[in-house]
LUMKE-7322 format. One record per atom (N, C-alpha, C): residue in three letters; x, y, z. Coordinates in steps of 0.001 Angstrom, whole numbers, padded with zeros to 6 digits, always signed. Layout:
N
ALAXYZ;...
# end
This chain:
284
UNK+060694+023717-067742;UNK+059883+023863-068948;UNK+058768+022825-069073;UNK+059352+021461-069077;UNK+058176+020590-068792;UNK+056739+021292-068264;UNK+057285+021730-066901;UNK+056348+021975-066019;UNK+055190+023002-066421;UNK+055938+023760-067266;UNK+054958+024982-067815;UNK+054253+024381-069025;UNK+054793+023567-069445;UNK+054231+022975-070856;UNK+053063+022317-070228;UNK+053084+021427-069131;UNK+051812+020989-068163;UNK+051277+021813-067803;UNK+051375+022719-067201;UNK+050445+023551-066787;UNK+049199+024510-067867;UNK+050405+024878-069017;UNK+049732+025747-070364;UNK+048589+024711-070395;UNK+049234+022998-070425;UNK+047903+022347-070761;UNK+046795+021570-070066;UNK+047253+021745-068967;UNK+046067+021997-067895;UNK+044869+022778-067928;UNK+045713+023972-068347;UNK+044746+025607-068120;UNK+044113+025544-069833;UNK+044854+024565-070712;UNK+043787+024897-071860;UNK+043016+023822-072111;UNK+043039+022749-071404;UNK+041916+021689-070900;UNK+041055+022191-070524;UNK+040888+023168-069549;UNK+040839+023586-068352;UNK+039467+024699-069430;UNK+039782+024971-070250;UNK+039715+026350-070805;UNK+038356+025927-071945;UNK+038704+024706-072254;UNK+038089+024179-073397;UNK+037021+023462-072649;UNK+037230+022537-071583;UNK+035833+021893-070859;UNK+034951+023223-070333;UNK+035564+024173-069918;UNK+034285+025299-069184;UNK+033508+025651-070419;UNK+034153+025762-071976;UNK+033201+026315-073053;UNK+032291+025269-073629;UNK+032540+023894-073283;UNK+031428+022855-073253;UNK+030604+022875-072717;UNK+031253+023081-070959;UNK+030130+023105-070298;UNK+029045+024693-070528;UNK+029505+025816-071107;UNK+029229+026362-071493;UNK+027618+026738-072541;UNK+028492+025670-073911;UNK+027705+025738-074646;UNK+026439+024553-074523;UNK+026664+023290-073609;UNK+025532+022735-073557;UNK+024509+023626-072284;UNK+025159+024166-071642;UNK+024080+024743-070918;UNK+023438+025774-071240;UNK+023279+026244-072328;UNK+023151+027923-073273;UNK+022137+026907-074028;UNK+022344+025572-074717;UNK+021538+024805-075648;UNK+020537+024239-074668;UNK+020750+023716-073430;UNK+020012+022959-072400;UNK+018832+024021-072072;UNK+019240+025450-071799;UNK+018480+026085-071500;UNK+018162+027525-072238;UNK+018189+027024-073688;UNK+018346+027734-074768;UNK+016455+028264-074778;UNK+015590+027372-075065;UNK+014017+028177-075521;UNK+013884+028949-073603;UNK+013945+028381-072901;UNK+013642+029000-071983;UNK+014095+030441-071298;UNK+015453+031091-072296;UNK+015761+032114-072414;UNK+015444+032925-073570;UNK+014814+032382-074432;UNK+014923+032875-075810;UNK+012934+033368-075345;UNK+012186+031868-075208;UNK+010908+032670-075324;UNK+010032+032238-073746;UNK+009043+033545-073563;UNK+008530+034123-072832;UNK+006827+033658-072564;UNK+006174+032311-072756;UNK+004914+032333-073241;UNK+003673+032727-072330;UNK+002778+033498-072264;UNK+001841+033407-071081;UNK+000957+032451-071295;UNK+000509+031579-070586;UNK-000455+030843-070944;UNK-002077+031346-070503;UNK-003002+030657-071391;UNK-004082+031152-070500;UNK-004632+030627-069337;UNK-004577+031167-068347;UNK-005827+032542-069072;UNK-005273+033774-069060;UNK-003876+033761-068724;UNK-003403+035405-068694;UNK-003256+036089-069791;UNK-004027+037375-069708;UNK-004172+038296-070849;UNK-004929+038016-071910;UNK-006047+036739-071436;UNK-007392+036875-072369;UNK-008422+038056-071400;UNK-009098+038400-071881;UNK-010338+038727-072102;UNK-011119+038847-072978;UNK-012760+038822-072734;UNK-013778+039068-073555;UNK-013413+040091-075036;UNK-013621+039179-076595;UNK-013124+039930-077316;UNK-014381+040660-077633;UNK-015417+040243-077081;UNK-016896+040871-077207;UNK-016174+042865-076445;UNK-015589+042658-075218;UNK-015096+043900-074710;UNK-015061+044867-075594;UNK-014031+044087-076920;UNK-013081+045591-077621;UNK-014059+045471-078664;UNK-015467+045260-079116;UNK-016383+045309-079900;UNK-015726+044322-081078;UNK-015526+042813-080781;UNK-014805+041891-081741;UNK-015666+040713-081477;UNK-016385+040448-082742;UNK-016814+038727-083115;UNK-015826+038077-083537;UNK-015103+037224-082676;UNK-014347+036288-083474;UNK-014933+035032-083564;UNK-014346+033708-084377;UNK-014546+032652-084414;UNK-013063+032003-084034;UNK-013515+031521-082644;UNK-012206+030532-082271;UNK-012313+029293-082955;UNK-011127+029151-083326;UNK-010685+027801-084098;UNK-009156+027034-083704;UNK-009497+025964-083854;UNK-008121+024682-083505;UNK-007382+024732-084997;UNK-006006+024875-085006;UNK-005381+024091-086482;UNK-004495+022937-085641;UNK-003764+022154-086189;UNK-003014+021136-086129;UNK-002016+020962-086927;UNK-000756+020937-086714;UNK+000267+021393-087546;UNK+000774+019873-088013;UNK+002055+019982-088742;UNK+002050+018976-089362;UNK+003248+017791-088262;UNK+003023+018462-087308;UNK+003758+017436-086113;UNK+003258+017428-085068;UNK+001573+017141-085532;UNK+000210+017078-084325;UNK+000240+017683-083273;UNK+000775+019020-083148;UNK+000673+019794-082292;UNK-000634+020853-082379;UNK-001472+020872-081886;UNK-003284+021403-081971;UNK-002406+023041-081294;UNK-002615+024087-082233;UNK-003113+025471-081879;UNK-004171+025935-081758;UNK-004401+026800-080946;UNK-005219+028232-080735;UNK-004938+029242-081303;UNK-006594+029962-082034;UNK-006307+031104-082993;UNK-008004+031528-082996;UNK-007763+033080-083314;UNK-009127+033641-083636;UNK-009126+033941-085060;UNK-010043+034048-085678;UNK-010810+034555-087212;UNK-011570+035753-087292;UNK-011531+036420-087530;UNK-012322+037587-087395;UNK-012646+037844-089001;UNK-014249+037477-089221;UNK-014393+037443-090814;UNK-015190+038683-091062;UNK-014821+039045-092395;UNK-014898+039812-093336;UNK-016249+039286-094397;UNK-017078+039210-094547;UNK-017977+038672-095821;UNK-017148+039343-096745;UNK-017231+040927-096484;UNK-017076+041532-098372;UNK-015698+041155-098738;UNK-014955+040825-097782;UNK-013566+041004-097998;UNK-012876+039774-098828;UNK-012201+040195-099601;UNK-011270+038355-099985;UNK-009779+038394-098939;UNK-009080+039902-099185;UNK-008044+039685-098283;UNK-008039+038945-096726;UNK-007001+038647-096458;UNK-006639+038179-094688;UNK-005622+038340-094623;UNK-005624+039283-093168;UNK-004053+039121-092547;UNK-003930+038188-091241;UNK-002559+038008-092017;UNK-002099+036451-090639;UNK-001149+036911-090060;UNK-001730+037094-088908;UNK-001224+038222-087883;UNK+000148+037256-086779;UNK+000871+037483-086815;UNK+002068+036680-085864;UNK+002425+037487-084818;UNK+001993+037567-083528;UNK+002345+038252-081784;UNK+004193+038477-082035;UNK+003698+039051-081066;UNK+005689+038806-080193;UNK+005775+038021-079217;UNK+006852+038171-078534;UNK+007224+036698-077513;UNK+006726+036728-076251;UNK+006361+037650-075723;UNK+005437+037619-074340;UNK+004371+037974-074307;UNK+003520+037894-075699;UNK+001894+038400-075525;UNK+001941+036543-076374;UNK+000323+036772-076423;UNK-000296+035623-076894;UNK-001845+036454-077226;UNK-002754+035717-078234;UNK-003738+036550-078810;UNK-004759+037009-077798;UNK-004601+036736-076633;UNK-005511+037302-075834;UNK-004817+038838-075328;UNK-003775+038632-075025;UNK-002886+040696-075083;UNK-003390+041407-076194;UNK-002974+040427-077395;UNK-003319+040892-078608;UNK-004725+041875-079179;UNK-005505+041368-078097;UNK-007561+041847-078205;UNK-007111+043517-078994;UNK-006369+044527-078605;UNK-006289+045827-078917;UNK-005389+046417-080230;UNK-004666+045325-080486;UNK-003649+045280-081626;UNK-005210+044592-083036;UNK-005606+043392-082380;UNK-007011+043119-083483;UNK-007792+044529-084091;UNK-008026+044811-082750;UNK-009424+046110-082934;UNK-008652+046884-084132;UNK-007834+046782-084020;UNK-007249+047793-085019;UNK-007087+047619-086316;UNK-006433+046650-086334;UNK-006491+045843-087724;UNK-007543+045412-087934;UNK-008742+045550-087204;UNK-009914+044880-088045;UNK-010240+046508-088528;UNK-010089+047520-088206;UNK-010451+048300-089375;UNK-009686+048860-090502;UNK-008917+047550-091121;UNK-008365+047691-092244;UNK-009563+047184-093054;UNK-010004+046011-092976;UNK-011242+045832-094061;UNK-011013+044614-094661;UNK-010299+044065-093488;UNK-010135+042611-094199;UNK-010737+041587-093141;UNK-010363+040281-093591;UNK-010008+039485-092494;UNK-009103+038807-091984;UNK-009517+038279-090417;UNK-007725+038811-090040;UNK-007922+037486-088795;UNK-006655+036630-089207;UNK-005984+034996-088252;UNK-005145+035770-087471;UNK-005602+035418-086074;UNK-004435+035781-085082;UNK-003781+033787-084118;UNK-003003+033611-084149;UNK-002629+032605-084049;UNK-001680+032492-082705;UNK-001982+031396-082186;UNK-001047+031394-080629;UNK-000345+030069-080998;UNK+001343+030679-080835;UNK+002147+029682-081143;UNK+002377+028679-079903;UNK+002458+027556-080148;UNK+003018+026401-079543;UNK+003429+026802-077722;UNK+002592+026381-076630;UNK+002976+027165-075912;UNK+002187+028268-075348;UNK+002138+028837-076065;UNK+000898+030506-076146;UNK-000024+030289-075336;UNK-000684+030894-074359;UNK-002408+031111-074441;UNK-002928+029590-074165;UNK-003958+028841-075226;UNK-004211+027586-075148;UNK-003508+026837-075981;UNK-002301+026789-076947;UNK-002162+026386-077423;UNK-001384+024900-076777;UNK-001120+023848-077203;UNK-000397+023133-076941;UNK+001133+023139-076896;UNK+001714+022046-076984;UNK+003090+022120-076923;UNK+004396+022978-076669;UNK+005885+023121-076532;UNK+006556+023736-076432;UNK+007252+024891-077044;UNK+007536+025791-077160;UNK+007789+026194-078264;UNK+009524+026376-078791;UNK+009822+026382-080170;UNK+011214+026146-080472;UNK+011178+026950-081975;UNK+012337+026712-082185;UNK+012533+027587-083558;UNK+011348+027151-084723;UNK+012044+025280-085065;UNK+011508+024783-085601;UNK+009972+024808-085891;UNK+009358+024415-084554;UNK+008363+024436-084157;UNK+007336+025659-084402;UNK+007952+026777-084337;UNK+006843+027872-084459;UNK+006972+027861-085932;UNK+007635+027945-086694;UNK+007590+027420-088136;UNK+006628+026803-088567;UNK+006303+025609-087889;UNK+005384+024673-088509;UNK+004067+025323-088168;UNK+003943+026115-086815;UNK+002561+026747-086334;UNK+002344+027618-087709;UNK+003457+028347-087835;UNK+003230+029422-089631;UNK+002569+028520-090562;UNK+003233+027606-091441;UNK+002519+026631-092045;UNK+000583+026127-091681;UNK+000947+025811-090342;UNK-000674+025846-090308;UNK-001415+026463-090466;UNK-001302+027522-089993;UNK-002365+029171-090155;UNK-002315+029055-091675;UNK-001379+029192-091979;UNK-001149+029635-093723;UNK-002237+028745-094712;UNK-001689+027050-093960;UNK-002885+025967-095001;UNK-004249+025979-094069;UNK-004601+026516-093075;UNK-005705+026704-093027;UNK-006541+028026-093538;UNK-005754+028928-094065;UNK-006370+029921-094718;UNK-006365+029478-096236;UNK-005858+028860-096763;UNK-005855+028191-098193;UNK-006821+026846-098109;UNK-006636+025983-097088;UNK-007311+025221-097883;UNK-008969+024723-096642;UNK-009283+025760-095510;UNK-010365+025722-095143;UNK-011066+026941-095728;UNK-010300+027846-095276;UNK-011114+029268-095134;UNK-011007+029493-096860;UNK-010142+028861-097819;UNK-010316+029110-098990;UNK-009377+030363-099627;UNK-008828+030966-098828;UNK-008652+032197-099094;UNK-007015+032192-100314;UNK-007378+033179-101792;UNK-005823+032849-102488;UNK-004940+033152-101650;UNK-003699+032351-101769;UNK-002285+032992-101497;UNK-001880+034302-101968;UNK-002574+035186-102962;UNK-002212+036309-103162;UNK-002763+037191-102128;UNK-003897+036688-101823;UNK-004778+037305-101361;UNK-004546+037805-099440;UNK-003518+036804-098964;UNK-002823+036561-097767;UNK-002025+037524-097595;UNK-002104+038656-096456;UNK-000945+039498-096317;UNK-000554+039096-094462;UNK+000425+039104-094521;UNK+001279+038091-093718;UNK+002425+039820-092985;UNK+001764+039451-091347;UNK+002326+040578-090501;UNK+002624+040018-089406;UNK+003881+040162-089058;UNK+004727+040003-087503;UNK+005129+040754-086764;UNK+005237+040840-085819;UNK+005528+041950-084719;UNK+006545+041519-084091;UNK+008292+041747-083883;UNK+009185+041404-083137;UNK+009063+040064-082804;UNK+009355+038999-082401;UNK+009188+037487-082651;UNK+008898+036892-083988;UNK+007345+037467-083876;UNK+006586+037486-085094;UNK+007231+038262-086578;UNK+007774+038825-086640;UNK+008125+039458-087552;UNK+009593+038202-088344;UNK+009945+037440-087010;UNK+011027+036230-088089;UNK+009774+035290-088353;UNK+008855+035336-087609;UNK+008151+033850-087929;UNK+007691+034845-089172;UNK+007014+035643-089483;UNK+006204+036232-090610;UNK+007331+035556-091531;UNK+008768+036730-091590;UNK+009913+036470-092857;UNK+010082+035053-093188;UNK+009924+034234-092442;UNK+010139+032801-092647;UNK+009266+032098-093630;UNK+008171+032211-092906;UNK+007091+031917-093983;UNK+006775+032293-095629;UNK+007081+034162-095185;UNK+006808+034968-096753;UNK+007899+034466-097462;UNK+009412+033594-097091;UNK+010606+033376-097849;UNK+010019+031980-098340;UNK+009111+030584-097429;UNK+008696+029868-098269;UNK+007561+029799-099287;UNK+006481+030689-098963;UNK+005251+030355-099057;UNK+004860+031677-100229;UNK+004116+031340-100943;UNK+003376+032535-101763;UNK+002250+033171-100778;UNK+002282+034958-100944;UNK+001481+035959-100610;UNK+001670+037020-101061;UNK+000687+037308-100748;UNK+000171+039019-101707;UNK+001008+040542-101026;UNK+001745+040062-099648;UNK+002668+040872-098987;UNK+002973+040772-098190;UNK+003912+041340-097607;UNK+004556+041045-095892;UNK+005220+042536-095597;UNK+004385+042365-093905;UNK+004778+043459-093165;UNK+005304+043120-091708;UNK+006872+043452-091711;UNK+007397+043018-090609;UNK+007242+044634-089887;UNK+007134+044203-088279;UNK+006727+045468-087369;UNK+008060+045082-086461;UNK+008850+045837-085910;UNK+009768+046242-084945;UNK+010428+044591-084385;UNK+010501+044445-085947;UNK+011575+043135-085889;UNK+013219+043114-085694;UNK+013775+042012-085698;UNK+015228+042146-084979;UNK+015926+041333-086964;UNK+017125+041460-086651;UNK+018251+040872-088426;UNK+018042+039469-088417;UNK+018858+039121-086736;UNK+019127+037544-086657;UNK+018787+037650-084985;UNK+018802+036361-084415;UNK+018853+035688-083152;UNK+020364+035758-082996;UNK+021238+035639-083280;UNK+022771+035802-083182;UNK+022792+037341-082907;UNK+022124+038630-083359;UNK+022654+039959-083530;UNK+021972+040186-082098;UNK+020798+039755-082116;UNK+019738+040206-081007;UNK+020963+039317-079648;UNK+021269+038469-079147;UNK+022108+037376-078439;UNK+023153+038496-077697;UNK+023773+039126-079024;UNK+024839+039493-078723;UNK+024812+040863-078051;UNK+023772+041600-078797;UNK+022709+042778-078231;UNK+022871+042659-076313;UNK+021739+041591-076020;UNK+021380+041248-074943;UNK+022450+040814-073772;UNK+023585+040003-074390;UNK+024347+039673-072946;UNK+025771+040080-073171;UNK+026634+040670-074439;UNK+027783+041577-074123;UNK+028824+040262-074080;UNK+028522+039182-073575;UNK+029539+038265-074061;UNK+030397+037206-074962;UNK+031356+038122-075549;UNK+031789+037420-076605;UNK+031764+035777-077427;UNK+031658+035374-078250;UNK+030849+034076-078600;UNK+030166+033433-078020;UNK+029455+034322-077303;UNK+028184+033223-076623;UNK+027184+032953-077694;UNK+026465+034230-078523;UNK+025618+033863-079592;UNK+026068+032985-080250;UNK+027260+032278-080697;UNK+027509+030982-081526;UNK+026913+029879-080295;UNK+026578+030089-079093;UNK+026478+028732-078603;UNK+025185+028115-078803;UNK+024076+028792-079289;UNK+022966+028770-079335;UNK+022636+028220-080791;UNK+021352+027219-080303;UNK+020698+026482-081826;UNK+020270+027669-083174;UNK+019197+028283-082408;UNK+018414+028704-082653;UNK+018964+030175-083728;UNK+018252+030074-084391;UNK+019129+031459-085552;UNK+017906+032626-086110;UNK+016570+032362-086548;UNK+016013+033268-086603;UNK+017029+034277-087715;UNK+017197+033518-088872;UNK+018221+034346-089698;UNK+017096+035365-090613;UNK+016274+036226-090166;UNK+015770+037159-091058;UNK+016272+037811-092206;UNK+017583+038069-091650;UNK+018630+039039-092869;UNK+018952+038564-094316;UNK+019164+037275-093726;UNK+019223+036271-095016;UNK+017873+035798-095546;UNK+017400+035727-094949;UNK+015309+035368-095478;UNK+015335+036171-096118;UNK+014941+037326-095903;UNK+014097+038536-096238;UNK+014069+038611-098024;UNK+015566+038094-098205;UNK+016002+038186-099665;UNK+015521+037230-100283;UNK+014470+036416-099760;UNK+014099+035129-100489;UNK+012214+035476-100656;UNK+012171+036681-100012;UNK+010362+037171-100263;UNK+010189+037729-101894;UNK+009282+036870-101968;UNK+008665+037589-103691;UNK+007798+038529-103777;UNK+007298+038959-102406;UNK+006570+039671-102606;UNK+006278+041499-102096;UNK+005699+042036-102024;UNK+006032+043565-101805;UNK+006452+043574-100157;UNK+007426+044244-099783;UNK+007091+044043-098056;UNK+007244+045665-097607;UNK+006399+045646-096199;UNK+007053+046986-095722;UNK+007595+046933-094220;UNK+008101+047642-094095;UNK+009457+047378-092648;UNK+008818+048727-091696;UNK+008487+048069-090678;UNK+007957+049079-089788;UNK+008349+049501-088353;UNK+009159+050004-088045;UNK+009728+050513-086648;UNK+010114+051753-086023;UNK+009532+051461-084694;UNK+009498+052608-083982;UNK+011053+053910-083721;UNK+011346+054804-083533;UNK+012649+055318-083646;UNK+013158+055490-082432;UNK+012612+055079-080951;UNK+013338+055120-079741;UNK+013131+053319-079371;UNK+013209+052467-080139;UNK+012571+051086-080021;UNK+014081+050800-079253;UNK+013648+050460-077726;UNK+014986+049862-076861;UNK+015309+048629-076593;UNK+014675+047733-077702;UNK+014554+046464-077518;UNK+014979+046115-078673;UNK+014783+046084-079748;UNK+015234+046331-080764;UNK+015415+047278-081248;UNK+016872+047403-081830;UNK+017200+048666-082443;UNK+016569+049118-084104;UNK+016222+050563-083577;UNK+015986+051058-085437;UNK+016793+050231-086444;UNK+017921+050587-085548;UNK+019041+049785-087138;UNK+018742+048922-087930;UNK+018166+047968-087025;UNK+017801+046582-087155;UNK+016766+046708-087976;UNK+015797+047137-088381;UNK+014977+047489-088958;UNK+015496+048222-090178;UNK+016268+048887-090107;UNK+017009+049670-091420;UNK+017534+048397-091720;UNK+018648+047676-091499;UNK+018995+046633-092177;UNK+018389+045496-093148;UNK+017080+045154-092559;UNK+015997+044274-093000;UNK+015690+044931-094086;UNK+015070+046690-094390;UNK+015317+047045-095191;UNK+015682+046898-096609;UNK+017372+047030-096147;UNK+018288+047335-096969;UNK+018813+045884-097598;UNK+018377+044577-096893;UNK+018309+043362-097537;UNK+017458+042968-098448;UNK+016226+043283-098477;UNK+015127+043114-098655;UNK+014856+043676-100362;UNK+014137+042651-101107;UNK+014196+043267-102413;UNK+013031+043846-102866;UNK+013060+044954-104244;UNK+011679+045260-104276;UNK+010636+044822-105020;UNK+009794+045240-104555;UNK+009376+046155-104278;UNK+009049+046455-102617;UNK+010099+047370-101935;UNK+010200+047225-100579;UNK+009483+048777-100258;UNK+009154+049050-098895;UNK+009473+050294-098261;UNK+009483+050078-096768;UNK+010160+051343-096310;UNK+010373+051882-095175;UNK+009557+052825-094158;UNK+009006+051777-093253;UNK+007951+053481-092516;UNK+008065+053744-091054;UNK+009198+054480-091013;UNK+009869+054868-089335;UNK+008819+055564-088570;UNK+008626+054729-087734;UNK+007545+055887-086734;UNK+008239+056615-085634;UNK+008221+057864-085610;UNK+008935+058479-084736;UNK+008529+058987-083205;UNK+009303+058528-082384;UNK+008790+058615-081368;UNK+008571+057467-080471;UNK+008315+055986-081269;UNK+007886+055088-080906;UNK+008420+054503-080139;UNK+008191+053142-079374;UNK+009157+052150-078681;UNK+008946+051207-079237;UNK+009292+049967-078485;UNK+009563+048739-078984;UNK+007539+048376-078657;UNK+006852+048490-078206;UNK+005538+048065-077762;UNK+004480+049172-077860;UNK+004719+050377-078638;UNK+003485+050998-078774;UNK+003496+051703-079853;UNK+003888+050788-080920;UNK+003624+051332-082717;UNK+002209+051878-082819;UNK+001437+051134-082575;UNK-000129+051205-083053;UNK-000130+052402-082256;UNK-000260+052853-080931;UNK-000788+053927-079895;UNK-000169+054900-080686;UNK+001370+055309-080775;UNK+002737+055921-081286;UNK+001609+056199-082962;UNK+002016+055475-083369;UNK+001337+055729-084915;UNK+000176+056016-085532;UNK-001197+055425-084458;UNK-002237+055622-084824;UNK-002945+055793-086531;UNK-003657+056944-086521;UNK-004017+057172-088167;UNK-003445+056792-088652;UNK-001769+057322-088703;UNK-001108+057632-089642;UNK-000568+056075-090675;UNK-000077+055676-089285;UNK+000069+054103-089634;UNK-001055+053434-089945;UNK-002337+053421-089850;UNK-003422+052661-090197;UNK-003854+052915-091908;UNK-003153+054641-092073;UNK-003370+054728-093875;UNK-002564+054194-094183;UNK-001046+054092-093763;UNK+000094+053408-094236;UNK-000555+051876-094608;UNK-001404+051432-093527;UNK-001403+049810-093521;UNK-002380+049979-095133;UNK-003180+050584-095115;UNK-004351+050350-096004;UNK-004034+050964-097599;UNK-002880+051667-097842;UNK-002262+052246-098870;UNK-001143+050772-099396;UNK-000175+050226-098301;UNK+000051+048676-098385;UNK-000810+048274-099210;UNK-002181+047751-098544;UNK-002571+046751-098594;UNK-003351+046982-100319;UNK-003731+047792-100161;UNK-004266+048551-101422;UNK-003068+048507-102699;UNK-002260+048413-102623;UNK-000727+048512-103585;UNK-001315+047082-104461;UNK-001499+045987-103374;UNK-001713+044944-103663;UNK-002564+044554-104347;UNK-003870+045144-104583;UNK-005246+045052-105157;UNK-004839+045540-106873;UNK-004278+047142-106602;UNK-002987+047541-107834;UNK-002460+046264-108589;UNK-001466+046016-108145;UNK-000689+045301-108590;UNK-001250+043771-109447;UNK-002124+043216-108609;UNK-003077+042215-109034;UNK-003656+042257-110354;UNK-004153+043406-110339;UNK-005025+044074-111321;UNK-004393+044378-112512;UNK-003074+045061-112552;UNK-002074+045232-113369;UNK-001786+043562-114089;UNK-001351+043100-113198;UNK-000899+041564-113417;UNK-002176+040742-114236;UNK-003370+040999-114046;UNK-003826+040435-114447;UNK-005288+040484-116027;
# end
């Protein structure tokens, strides 16, 4: 008996050092599985190409990390959307996702997180957080623009950095595009092995955000999206308080809402955005 009593605790020594070694190597090499950055010059080109004047501009976040971002201004316009990528484009992929949104009628911050394109530094949970913050106080307190006036859109990555922000910050709306609940749901999604998502820093808790936005949001995802699931998008949803809605594009994937949706989604965006002008007006 002894002997088995040694051995049981051998094998649960044994059992407990492999999930250390485990979980520091999941944390050791935690952003480098999580994000994807291209740097430039891959996937810039001429935004003159897709018929786009931008104004490139530097922000600096509040842990001196210098980003890269374009402006694409509007004179008549007061609105701006602050546009947040997904995890393997950076605003130069982005050139065709702009064209589009610039014919909503606003103006519109596309921002390269930490990492990105030209931007500086590494990127991390924390960290792209603070890149949100910058865009945000450089549209308030260079470009001038109200916080109501800010409608705040993410695309899968982008879509927790968007929720993050719209849960601290005042704006006039938020539109998450073919976003995921949590970094734990997505984890568990991806590798099938049981508590591994607890080993990881990083949380990307949208599900729980979402309920902290004051302001109108709409939830946008594709219905064959194999990267993220619809569900996931129904859930955000169904957390989410109102004044909310839902706009399933059918057909879509995880990377071609805009192509997939076209018109239809572009009145959607501008009936949004328009709610807001409503509502203002009412309010005021």
């Amino acid at each position: 008996m002894p002997t088995l009593k040694r051995l049981a605790m051998t094998l649960l020594i044994g059992v407990v050092a492999g999930l250390i070694v485990v979980v520091i190597s999941v944390r050791m090499l935690e952003n480098q599985l999580i994000y994807f950055p291209p740097r430039y010059p891959e996937g810039f080109s001429s935004p003159e190409s897709h018929g786009l004047r931008v104004e490139e501009v530097w922000l600096t976040t509040k842990d001196k990390v210098r980003l890269n971002a374009w402006y694409l201004p509007n004179a008549s316009a007061r609105k701006v959307l602050l546009w947040f990528h997904g995890n393997a484009e950076n605003i130069g992929h982005g050139l065709g996702h702009l064209k589009y949104y610039s014919l909503l009628g606003t103006n519109v911050l596309a921002v390269d997180y930490r990492g990105y394109g030209k931007s500086e530094g590494s990127p991390d949970e924390a960290g792209i957080y603070h890149d949100a913050d910058a865009a945000y106080d450089y549209l308030v307190g260079v470009r001038h623009h109200r916080p109501e006036d800010i409608i705040v859109l993410g695309r899968s990555l982008g879509g927790a950095v968007a929720i993050d922000l719209a849960s601290r910050r005042k704006c006039g709306g938020l539109i998450v595009e073919s976003s995921f609940t949590t970094a734990r749901d997505m984890a568990r999604r991806m590798f099938r092995v049981p508590g591994l998502e607890y080993a990881a820093k990083s949380r990307f808790d949208s599900l729980a955000k979402i309920v902290r936005v004051r302001a109108p949001i709409l939830i946008v995802h594709g219905s064959r999206d194999a990267v993220v699931p619809f569900f996931m998008g129904q859930q955000l949803f169904e957390a989410a308080r109102e004044p909310e809605s839902f706009f399933p594009i059918e057909g879509a994937g995880h990377n071609d809402i805009v192509e997939v949706g076209g018109e239809r989604y572009l009145e959607r965006l501008r009936e949004f955005i328009g709610e807001r002008i409503v509502r203002r007006a009412s309010e005021g």
